[in-house]
Structure formats: structure tokens, C-alpha cells
LOTOR-888830 format. One record per residue: y, z negated, x of N, C-alpha, C in turn; residue in three letters. Coordinates in steps of 0.1 Angstrom, whole numbers, plus 5000, padded with zeros to 4 digits. Layout:
<atoms>
YZXYZXYZXala/...
</atoms>
This chain:
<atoms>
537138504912537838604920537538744915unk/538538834917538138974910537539044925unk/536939164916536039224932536739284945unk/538139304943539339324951539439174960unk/539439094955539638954960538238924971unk/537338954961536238924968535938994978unk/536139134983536139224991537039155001unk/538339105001538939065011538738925015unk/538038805009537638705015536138775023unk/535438905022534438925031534838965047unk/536038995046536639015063536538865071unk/536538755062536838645068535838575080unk/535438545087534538415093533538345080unk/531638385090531038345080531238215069unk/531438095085531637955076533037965066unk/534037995072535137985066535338095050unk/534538185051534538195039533838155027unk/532938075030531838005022532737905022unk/533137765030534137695027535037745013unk/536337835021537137865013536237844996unk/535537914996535137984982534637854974unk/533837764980533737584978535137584969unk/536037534980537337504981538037554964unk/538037674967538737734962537937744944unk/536337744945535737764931535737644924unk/535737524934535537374926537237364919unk/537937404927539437354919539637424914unk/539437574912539437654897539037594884unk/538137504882537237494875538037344866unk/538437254880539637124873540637184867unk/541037304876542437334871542337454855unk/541237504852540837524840541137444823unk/539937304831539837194822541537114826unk/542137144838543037024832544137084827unk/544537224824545437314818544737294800unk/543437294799542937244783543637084780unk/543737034788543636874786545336894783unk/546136954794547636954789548236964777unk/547137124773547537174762547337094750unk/546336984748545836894738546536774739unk/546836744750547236614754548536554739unk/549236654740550536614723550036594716unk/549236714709548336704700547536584693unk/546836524704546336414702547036324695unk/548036284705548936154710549636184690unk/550136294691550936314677550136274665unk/548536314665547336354655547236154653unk/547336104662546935934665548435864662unk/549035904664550635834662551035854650unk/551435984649552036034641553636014641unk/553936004654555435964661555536074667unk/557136164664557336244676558036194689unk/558736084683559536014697558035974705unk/557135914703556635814710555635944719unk/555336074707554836174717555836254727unk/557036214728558236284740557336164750unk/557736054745557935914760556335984764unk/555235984758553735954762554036084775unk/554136204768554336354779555236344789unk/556636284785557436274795556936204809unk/556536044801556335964815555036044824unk/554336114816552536164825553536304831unk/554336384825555336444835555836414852unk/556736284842557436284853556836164868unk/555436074863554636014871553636134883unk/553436244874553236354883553736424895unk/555236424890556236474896556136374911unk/556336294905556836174917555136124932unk/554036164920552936144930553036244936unk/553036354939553336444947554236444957unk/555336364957556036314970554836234977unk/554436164971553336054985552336124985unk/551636194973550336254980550136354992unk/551436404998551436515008551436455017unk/552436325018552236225033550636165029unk/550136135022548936115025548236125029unk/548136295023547036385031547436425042unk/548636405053548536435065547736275073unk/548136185068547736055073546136025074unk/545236095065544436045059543636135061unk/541536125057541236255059541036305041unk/541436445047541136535036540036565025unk/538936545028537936545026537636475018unk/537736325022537736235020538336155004unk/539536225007540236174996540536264982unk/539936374984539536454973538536414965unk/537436414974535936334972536336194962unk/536936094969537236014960538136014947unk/539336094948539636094935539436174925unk/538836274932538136404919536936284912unk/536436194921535236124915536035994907unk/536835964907537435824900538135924884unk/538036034884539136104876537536104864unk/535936114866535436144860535335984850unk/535235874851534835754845536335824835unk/536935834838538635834829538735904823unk/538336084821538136124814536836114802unk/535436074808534436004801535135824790unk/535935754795536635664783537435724772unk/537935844776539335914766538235964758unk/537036024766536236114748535235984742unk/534835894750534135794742535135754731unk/535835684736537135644725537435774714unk/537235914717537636004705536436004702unk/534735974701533835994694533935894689unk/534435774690533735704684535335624672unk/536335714674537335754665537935634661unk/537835554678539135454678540135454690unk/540635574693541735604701542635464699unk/542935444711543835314715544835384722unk/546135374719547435524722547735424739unk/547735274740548235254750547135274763unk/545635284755544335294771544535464770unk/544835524763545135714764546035694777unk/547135654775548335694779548135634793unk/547435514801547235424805546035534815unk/544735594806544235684815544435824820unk/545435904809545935984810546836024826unk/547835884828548735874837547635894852unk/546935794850545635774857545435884865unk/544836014853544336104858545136204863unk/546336184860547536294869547836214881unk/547736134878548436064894546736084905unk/545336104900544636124909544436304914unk/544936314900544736494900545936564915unk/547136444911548336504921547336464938unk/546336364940546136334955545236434954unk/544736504949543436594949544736724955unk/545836814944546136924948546936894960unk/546936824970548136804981547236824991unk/546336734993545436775008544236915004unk/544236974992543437104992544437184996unk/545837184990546937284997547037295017unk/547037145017546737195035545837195040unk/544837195031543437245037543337365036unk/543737465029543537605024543937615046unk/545237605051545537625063544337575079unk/543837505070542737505076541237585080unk/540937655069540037695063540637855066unk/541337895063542038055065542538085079unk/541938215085542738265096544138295091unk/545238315102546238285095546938425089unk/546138525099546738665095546138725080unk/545538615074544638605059545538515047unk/546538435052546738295044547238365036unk/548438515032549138555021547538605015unk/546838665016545538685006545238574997unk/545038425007544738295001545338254988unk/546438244995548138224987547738284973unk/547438444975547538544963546338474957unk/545238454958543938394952544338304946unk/545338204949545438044940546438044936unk/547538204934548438204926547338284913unk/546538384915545538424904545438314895unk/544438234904543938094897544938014886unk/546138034891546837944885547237994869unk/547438134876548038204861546838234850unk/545338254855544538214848543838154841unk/544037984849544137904839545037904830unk/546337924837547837874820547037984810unk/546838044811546338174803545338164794unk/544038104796543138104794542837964791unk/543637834799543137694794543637674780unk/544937664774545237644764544237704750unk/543437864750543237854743542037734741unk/541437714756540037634750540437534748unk/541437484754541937354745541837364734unk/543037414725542837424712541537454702unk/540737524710539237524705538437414707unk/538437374717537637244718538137134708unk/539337094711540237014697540037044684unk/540037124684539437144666537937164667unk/537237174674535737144667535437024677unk/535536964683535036864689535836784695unk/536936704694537436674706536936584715unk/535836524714535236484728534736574738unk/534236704733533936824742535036844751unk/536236804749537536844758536936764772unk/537136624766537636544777535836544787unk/534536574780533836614789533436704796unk/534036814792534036914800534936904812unk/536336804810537236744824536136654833unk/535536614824534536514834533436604844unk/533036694837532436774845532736834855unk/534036904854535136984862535236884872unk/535236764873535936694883534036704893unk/533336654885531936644895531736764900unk/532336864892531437014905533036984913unk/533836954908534736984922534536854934unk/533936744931533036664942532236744947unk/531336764942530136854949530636974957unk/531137084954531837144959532537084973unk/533337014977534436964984532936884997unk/531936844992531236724996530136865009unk/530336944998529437085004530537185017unk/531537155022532237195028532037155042unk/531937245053532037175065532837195067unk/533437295071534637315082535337205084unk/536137175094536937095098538637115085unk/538736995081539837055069541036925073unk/540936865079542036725084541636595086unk/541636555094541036415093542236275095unk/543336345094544336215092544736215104unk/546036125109546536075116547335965113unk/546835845103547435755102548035655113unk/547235665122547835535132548935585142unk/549535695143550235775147552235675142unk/552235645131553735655125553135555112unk/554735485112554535415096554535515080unk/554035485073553935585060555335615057unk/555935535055557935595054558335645064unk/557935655074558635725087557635865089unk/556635875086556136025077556336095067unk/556736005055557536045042558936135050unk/559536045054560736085055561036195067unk/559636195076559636315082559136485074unk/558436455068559036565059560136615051unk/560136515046561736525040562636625047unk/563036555060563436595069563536745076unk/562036745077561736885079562536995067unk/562036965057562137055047563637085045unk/564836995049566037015045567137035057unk/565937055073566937095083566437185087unk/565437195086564937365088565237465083unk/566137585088567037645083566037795075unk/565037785076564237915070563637845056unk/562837715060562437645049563337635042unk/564237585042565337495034566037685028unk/566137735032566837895026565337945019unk/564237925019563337955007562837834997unk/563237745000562837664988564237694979unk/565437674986566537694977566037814969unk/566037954973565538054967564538034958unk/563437954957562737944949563037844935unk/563837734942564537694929565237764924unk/566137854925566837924916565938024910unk/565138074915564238164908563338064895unk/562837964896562337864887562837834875unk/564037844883564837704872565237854862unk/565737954863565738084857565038174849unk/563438174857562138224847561738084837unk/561938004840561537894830562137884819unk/563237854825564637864812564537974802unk/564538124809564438224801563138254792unk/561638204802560538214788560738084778unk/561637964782561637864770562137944760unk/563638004766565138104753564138214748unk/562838284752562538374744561338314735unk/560838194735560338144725561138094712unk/561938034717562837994710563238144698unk/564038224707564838324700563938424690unk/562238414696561038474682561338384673unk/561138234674561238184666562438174658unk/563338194658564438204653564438354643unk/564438434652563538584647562838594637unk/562138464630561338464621559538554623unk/559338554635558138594636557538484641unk/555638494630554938404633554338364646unk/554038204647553838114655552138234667unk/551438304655550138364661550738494670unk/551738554666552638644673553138614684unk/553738514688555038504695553838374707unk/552538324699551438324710551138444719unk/550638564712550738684717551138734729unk/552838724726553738754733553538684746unk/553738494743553638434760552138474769unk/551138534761550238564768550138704775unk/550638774767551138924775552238894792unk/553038774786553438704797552638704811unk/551638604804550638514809549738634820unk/549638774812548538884818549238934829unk/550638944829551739024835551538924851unk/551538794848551638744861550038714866unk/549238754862547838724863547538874872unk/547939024868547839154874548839124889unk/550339074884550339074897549838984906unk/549538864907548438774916547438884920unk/546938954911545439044915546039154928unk/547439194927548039284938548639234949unk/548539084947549639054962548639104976unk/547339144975547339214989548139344992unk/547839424980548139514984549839554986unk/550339484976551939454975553039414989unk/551739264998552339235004552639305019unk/551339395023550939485030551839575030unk/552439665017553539755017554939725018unk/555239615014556739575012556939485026unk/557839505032558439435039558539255033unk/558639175042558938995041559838955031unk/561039035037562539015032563139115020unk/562439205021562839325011561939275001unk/561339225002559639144984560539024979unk/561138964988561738844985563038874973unk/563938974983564839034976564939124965unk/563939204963563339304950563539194943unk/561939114943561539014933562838984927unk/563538854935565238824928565638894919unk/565939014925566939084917566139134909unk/564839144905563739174893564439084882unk/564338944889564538824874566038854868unk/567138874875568138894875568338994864unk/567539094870567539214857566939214842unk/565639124845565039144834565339004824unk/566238904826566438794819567838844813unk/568838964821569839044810569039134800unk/568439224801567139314794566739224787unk/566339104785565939064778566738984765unk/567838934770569338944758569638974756unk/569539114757569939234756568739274738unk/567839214745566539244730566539114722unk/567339064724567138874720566938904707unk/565338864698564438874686564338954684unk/564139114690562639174690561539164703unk/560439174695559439134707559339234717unk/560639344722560739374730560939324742unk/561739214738562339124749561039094759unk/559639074756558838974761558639084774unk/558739214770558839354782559539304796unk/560339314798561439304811560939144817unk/560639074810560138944814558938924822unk/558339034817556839044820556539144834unk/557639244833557339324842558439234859unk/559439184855560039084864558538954875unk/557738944863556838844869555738924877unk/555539064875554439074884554739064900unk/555939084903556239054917556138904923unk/556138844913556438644917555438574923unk/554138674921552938564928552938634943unk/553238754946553838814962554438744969unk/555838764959556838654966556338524969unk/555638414962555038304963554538304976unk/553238364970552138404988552738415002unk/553938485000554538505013555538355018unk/556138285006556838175010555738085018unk/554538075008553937975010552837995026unk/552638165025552538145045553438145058unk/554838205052555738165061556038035065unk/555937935049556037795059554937705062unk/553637785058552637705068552637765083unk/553737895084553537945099554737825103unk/556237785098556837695106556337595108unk/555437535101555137395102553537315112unk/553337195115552537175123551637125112unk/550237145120549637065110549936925112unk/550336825117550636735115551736695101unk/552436805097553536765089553436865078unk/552336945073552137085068551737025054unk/550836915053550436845037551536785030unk/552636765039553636675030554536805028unk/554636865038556036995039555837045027unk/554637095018554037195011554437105001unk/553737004999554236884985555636894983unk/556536844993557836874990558536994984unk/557937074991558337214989557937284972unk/557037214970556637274956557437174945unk/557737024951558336954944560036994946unk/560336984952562137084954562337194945unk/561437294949561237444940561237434926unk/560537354923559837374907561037264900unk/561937204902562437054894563337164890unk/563937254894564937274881564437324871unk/563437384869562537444858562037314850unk/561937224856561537104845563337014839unk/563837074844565737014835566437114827unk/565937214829566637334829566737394813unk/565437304804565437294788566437334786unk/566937164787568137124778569437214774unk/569937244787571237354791570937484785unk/569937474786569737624781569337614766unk/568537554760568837514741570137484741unk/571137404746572337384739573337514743unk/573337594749573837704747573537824738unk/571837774739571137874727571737824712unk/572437714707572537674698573737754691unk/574637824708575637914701575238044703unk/574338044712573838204715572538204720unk/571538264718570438304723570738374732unk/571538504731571638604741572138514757unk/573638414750574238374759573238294771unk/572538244763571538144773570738244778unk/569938334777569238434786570238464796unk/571838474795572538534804573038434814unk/572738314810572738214818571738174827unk/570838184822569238244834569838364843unk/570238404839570238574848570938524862unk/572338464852573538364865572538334875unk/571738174868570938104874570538164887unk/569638294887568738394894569938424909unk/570938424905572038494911571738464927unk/572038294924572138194937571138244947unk/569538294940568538324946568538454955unk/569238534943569538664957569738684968unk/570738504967571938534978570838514991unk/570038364987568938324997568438414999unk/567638514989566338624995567238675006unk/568138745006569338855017569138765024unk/569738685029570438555040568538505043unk/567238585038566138545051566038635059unk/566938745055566038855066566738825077unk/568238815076568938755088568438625094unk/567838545089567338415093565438435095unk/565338485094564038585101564238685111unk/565138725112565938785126566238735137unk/567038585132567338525146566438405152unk/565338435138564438305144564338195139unk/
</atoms>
């Protein structure tokens, strides 16, 4: 945490901020090592294969098996206790990353037990981030949760930031060092979690059948007229910033500037959304709900034309960058407005879904956008911008729906 951060978890409740900071320091620490492990993960698979098809299927399926545990891990963690089931699979995640670097020391990688633990470890990694997301509502007063929010949007952007390089460091001088330092990461985030008192959920399984929970979130998320109007907004916002930092790697590279450069660049990215995380107190404090929601929008909107506008000079990476410092604001605020609609009974799945809805057009959104880049670079940035459009419309259309309730 930076000392701004840390100053504002000191307002909090003794226990609850010692919790939190548990909470919050042990999964910094996975989500460190497991941002290194992503970034190596091709690498590997490619360095041992030497197939690019068979490294699409390897990434794709641990993709898209991710994707999908995240639908059950939220009904889980409402059914189930919380605590509990972090504890266990932060601890089952350590034998599995401990086989992946035995197998690299001893420099007989088997591509189908990789792929086989790999999957493993995302599908335990996904039950771990779903009951800490509705535990954070546990653990936080509520007139605190956009602070929270802003803290684990930091976290996030400072791993993307920061894991890849140690990946690539650890991979070239050691690669068993990768996969033990994941093993470690996972034991302080047991310890951590094991060291928590507060009350953080203890389940309600005997309550409803697991499909008739599943599908009560569902539910929630797509008739609730506030939720269902900010996740849509957030998908279009996704599916738009994604697309457009794929089109401006793409268009350096085409640009003919080197691979060390146009690293550079996504990391000035990387800082841009890391400073604003560090401001969502103070951001959220001054900006109105609905007016942060709507800025932001029309931020991407602007700066994904601005930036086709520069399509192959590394000016472009500007407008992009300055568009993201508002995004971890916007985030913080979605993500405590709908822990304020929701019960805790239905708040671990609501959030899962919600990040799963949000985020899927940004994982499709490649393709459409390279095959337009194939006739224009610029054109595909301006097709992001389109993208953004939709989102506008939702940011406008909450203040009225925050109006009537």
C-alpha cells in the first residue's frame, strides 16, 4: 500500500483493519507470482513444444477454464465458508506449483502434467479470488468500500506491471525459481487468511440447491435495473480499452519500433493506471457517482480517436494512458454500488458474475479488431472508440437510474 493508502485504512476499526491488511497483503503477493507465472506460462509451453498451435490450445483452454470457474466459484463462496475455502485451495495450489518446477529442474517437462497442473492452478486460483471479493464486504465499513475497491484496483495494476518483468527474469536464470516462488505466494496467502478473525462468511448451503443459487445470481445481475446498466457499461468500456491497447501494440509494431520500446510504452500504460488506483480516494470524494462514470466513458471515447489519430508514433501510447487514470475510480465505485444493492447472501456470486459479464468482450474483441487492423490500424482504433459509445449511453442513463432508485 502507498502511504496515502495506508493513512486511510488507519480510520478504519482496530480488528477490521488488521484483517483487511491480512486479506489484502496475502493476495497481493499470489497475484504478484501469478501475473509472473502468466507471463512465462507461453514461453515455456513454446521453449518445450516448439508448436505455436499447440501453445494457442495450452493458453486458450487455461483461459477459457478460468473464465468458466468463476461462474461457480461465486455461488460457492456464498454457500460455503469463506475462510475455509481459500485456506484450502491457496494450500492445494502449493504441491502444483512445487511439481511444475520439480519437473523444470530436473529438465523433463511433461507438456500434458504442465497443462494438466497449470489448469489445476487457475481453476483453484479462480475459488480463492471469488469468496476474498465478498469478503473484502465483510471486513470494510461500508462508507470505506470505494477506498477498498481503489486498494485492489492498485494491486492489480501493480502486479500486471511489475509481474511480467520477474517473470521473464526468473525464466531466464532459473526457471524453477518461478514456479517456487508461486508456491510460496500461495503459503503466506494461507497463513495470512488462517490469521484473520473477523467474521468473513460462513456459507449458507442448506438454504437452496447449488443451481437454484447459480441461477439466482444470474438473475440478479440481469433484472436489476442499476446492476444490469453498469455491467453493460463496463463491458463496453472493456471490450474497447482492450481492443485499442492490443491495436497500439500491434500498430508500434508495424511502425517498425523495437520489441524493448514498445515494452516501454505498455508500461507507461501500466504506470498511468497504477497513479490513478493511488487517486481513487481522493477522485472519488470530488466527483460526483454519475458524472466519474460519465467523464471516464467519454475519456476512452476520446482518447482511442487521439490515438488513431497518432497510429505509429509512440505518441499514441499518451491519450491512452491519460484515458486510464480515471478507470480504477470508475471501477471502485461500480464495484461498491453493487455490493450496496446486493445481500450478502447473493453478493459472492453477484460480483463473480459481474466481473465475468464485464470483462468477456475484452477477451473476443482480438480478432475484430486485427482483421480490420489488417486494412487500417487507424480504422480499428476507431472502432474501439464506436465500441466506448454504447458505454456512454449507460454511464448518462445511471444518474437517472440512481435517481429513481
Amino acid at each position: 500500500m502507498t502511504r496515502a493508502e495506508s493513512t486511510a485504512v488507519q480510520n478504519w476499526p482496530g480488528r477490521t483493519r488488521r484483517d483487511f491488511r491480512l486479506l489484502w497483503g496475502g493476495g497481493a503477493v499470489v497475484e504478484f507470482a501469478s501475473a509472473a507465472v502468466v507471463f512465462a506460462e507461453p514461453l515455456i509451453v513454446l521453449r518445450v513444444s516448439n508448436d505455436l498451435v499447440l501453445t494457442g490450445v495450452v493458453m486458450a483452454t487455461i483461459a477459457i477454464v478460468s473464465t468458466g470457474v468463476g461462474a461457480i466459484a461465486g455461488t460457492f463462496a456464498d454457500r460455503h465458508s469463506r475462510r475455509r475455502t481459500m485456506l484450502i485451495c491457496n494450500a492445494l495450489q502449493i504441491p502444483l506449483a512445487l511439481g511444475i518446477g520439480f519437473m523444470l529442474l530436473m529438465g523433463n517437462l511433461d507438456m500434458t502434467v504442465f497443462a494438466i497442473a497449470s489448469i489445476g492452478m487457475a481453476i483453484l486460483g479462480g475459488f480463492v479470488t471469488a469468496p476474498e471479493l465478498a469478503a473484502i464486504t465483510q471486513l470494510v465499513p461500508k462508507e470505506h468500500l470505494t477506498e477498498a475497491s481503489g486498494l485492489y484496483q492498485g494491486r492489480m495494476h501493480a502486479a500486471n506491471l511489475l509481474g511480467p518483468p520477474l517473470g521473464g527474469l526468473l525464466l531466464g536464470f532459473f526457471p524453477p525459481l518461478l514456479y517456487a516462488f508461486a508456491a510460496l505466494s500461495c503459503l503466506l496467502a494461507t497463513v495470512t487468511v488462517a490469521l484473520i478473525r473477523s467474521p468473513i462468511g460462513d456459507g449458507n448451503g442448506g438454504e437452496a440447491t447449488f443451481l437454484r443459487d447459480f441461477a439466482e445470481g444470474w438473475k440478479t445481475l440481469f433484472t436489476h435495473r442499476q446492476i444490469r446498466n453498469l455491467v453493460m457499461m463496463q463491458f463496453w468500456a472493456n471490450t474497447a480499452v482492450t481492443g485499442a491497447l492490443f491495436v497500439t501494440v500491434l500498430s508500434l509494431e508495424q511502425a517498425g519500433h523495437p520489441a524493448a520500446v514498445i515494452g516501454m510504452a505498455q508500461t507507461a500504460i501500466g504506470v498511468a493506471g497504477l497513479t490513478g488506483a493511488s487517486l481513487v480516494g481522493v477522485i472519488t470524494k470530488r466527483i460526483p457517482f454519475a458524472a466519474l462514470l460519465t467523464t471516464a466513458m467519454i475519456a476512452v471515447v476520446i482518447g482511442a480517436l487521439a490515438s488513431a489519430a497518432l497510429a505509429g508514433s509512440l505518441w499514441m501510447v499518451v491519450p491512452l494512458a491519460l484515458c486510464l487514470l480515471l478507470a480504477p475510480s470508475a471501477s471502485a465505485l461500480v464495484f461498491a454500488r453493487i455490493t450496496a444493492l446486493t445481500t450478502e447472501h447473493t453478493r459472492g456470486r453477484v460480483l463473480s458474475f459481474q466481473s465475468i459479464a464485464s470483462s468477456i468482450g475484452g477477451s473476443f474483441v482480438k480478432a475484430p479488431v486485427a482483421a480490420i487492423g489488417a486494412v487500417s490500424l487507424s480504422l480499428a482504433l476507431g472502432a474501439c472508440a464506436a465500441a466506448a459509445v454504447p458505454g456512454v449511453f449507460h454511464a448518462f442513463r445511471s444518474r437517472r437510474l440512481e435517481r429513481d432508485g
